[in-house]
Phi, psi and omega in degrees: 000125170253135206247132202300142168249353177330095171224135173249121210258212176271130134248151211253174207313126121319179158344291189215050181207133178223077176248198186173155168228124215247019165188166174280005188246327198229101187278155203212050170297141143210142205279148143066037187235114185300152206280353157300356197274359177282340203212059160326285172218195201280322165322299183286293190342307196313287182312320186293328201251024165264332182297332182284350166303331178217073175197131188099204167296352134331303193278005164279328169244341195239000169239111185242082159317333176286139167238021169256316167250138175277165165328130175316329181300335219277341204273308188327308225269017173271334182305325179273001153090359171287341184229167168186152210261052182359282240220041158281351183321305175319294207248064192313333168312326171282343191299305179290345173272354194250289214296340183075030156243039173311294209293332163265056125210074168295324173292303205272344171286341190294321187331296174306298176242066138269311203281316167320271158352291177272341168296317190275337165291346178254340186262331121017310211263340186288316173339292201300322212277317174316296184285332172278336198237353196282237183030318189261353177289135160284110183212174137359128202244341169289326190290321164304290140005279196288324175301321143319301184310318178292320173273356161278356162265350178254330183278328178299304189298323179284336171299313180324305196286335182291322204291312167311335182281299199274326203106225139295112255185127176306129176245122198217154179231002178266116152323137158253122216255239178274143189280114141268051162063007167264097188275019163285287195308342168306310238262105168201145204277178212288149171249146170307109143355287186304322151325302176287326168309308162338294190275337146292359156242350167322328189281301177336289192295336180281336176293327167317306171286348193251292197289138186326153193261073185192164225268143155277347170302324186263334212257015180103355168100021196235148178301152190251194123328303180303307193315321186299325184289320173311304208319315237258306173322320194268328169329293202294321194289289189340300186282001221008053170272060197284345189276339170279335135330284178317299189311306191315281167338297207281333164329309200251010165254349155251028148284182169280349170305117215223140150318172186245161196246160178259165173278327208177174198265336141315213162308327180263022151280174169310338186289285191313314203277330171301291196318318192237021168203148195251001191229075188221149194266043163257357162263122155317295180204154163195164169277087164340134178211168210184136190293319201240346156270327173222139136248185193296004167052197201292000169342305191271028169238352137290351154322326219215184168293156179291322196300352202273001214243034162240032187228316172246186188238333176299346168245107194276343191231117155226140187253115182273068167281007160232066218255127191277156178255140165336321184291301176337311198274010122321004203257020193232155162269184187267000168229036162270118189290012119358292170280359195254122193291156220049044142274262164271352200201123186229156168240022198185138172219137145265130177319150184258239210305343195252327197077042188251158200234158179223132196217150189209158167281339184208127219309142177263157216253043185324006185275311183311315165339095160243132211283302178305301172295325175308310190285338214203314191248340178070036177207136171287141169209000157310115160308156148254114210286158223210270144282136156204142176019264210313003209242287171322303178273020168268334173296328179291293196328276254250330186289302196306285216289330180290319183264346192240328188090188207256124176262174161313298190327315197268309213270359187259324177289326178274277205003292176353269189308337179274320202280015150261331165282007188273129165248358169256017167103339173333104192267149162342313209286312193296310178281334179284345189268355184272319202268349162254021171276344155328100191293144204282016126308359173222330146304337165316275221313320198252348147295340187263356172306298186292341148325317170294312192313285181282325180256024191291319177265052160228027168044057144262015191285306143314306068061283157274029146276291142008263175301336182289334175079335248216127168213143195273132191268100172293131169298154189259006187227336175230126213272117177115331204247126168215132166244156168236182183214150186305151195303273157336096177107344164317160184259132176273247177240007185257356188078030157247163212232138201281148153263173160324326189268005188257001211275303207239152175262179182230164190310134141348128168289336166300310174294343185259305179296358175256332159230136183282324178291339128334128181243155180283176199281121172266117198106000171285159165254137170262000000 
């Protein structure tokens, strides 16, 4: 039985807010109420650091509110020109996000990190009010503890995600409390991105030492050790801080988290079992959906083609808003299962009861695919993994070799991942004595391959080209073959070519006219 942590607790002031709601059906705003008055007893703590599950950067990767655009991380991995969006005409940001022109249409790009920007800044700010006011409530003192914990890791993870959107970004570590009519402490200017990084993993590593040594999936659906650790792991790599990577990587490759293993080469790999089931111990962290209190919104209508909606009845809309280009599903050989359908990707479906077929020229995104809901209830409830297994050893493979070189250890850690997608039987032991016959510049190299490999629809991709400097030329004739290139100057996949300025998106013109103190993004036109 799986048991839900979905909850919408109170929330407290924001950025430049101070409301709260004291359910999810029944909104209570007010004004002018300090924000201690939220974190009483033990009871308000709860509701206050259950609301950051799903506010901010969580809801950036795990909410498709949508049925024209995917989850905001989804839009990043369009800058490589490798993904695009059927109804960007509509949703001009991926067009401008593919197209490499973010910097002449800064007003409609703002919209989107408007919606960053105050999301992630208000659940910072629910953190901060958390970590300052938890300490004075009389409760349990380990559960206090843990409530601290929780919120320096929702407060590292929403800094993670702005300092990657933005750049160097206002850093604060103080609530913002009751309004008195004084607007100076809102107003504060941008902090170095390495500043910032500082206090993310400092929230980390103590969360790392505080929160339980046990699965999120076991744990009520609540943080872990791990999660912290992947998180802390994913910090490092970012920064290329690999030998502190690496340790982090390794907290969770010696957990009880594991791969998922296949049944079969069919509906029963792993690939399937990832798509449709949520209690494996290869998910790390993920975004909770629930058939009645939250579900998975338009997700399983990213599966398919706009043409799906003369196959089911449960959907008025489908959209291929993450759609891979032909060249992209190059990054595969032709007998990696991976590419073979319905595994990450299909071209043809049948209705099971009505027999009505949906056939397309260029792949539907089958990880998105819930099966139940399209056919039968039109409401989702597959989680969305957020970290998982194969993601940790691959951050470990690549942290060892940058500090260590390629050990057995690191060459075991990619194995993994190839001897599962191997479909001719290939074993673990056989890619590991192959992969450390490698130098370690070309075992990297085959690490961000396999990165592309496995992790294309979880919106990490940008992220690594960003740290990495580096970007992958999938060939447009030969299957299997990626080579890279400095970043700068590159084509993407749309044939447009990057600047310096393509790195980062930028603070919002609302935002820069609402603090004075902001400097705008340099190479946007404002």
């Amino acid at each position: 039985m799986k048991t839900k942590y979905i909850a919408f607790g109170l929330l407290c002031s924001g950025l430049l807010l101070t409301t709260s709601c004291s359910s999810f059906l029944d909104e209570d705003p007010r004004s002018g109420v300090t924000l201690g008055a939220y974190y009483k007893d033990a009871a308000q703590a709860v509701e206050n650091i259950r609301s950051l599950y799903r506010m901010g950067a969580p809801v950036r990767y795990g909410q498709a509110g949508s049925a024209y655009i995917g989850p905001t991380a989804s839009i990043n991995s369009m800058l490589t020109g490798y993904f695009s969006n059927s109804y960007e005409g509509q949703e001009l940001i991926t067009m401008y996000a593919r197209q490499l022109t973010r910097q002449q249409n800064t007003r409609i790009v703002s919209n989107t990190m408007n919606t960053i920007w105050n999301d992630s800044y208000r659940a910072i700010n629910i953190a901060n009010g958390a970590i300052k006011h938890i300490p004075e409530i009389s409760m349990d003192v380990n559960e206090q503890k843990r409530l601290i914990a929780e919120a320096k890791f929702f407060r590292a993870f929403n800094l993670f995600y702005l300092v990657k959107t933005f750049g160097d970004i206002p850093l604060t570590t103080e609530p913002y409390e009751a309004f008195d009519g004084d607007m100076a402490p809102f107003f504060l200017s941008r902090t170095a991105a390495a500043q910032v990084y500082e206090l993310i993993e400092e929230d980390l590593k103590e969360a790392v030492e505080v929160l339980p040594a046990a699965m999120f999936t076991d744990n009520g659906y609540r943080l872990t050790k791990y999660v912290a650790a992947m998180a802390l792991s994913n910090v490092y790599l970012q920064q290329s801080k690999y030998a502190d990577a690496a340790v982090y990587a390794k907290i969770v490759t010696t957990s009880p988290h594991a791969l998922t293993q296949h049944s079969d080469l069919h509906m029963g790999s792993a690939y399937n079992k990832l798509r449709t089931e949520d209690l494996i111990p290869e998910v790390i962290y993920s975004y909770e959906f629930d058939e009645t209190i939250s579900t998975s919104g338009s997700w399983p209508t990213y599966a398919f083609s706009s043409s799906a909606t003369a196959v089911f009845d449960k959907y008025a809309i489908f959209e291929r808003v993450y759609g891979p280009t032909n060249r992209f599903l190059n990054v595969y050989d032709e007998d990696d299962l991976r590419i073979q359908p319905n595994q990450f990707f299909h071209w043809e479906y049948t209705h099971p009861i009505n027999g009505r077929k949906w056939t397309s020229d260029v792949a539907g995104v089958w990880y998105f695919h819930d099966e139940n809901a399209v056919v039968n209830t039109g409401r989702g409830t597959k989680d969305w993994n957020i970290y998982r297994y194969a993601e940790a050893l691959l951050i470990a493979a690549e942290a060892i070799a940058e500090s260590e070189g390629v050990t057995a250890e690191a060459a075991g850690y990619l194995a993994e991942i190839k001897a599962r997608a191997d479909m001719d039987g290939k074993d673990v032991a056989s890619y590991t004595a192959e992969l450390q016959g490698l130098s370690a510049e070309e075992f990297v190299k085959e690490v961000w391959r396999e990165r592309l490999r496995e992790l294309p629809l979880e919106f990490k991709m940008w992220d690594d080209c960003v740290r990495t400097r580096m970007f992958p030329v999938v060939s447009a004739t030969e299957k299997g073959r990626i080579d890279f290139v400095p970043l700068i100057g590159a084509q993407n996949g749309a044939g447009a070519t990057f600047r310096e300025s393509d790195l980062l998106w930028p603070i919002s013109m609302d935002e820069l006219q609402r603090n004075p103190e902001l400097t705008p993004t340099e190479g946007y036109q404002y």
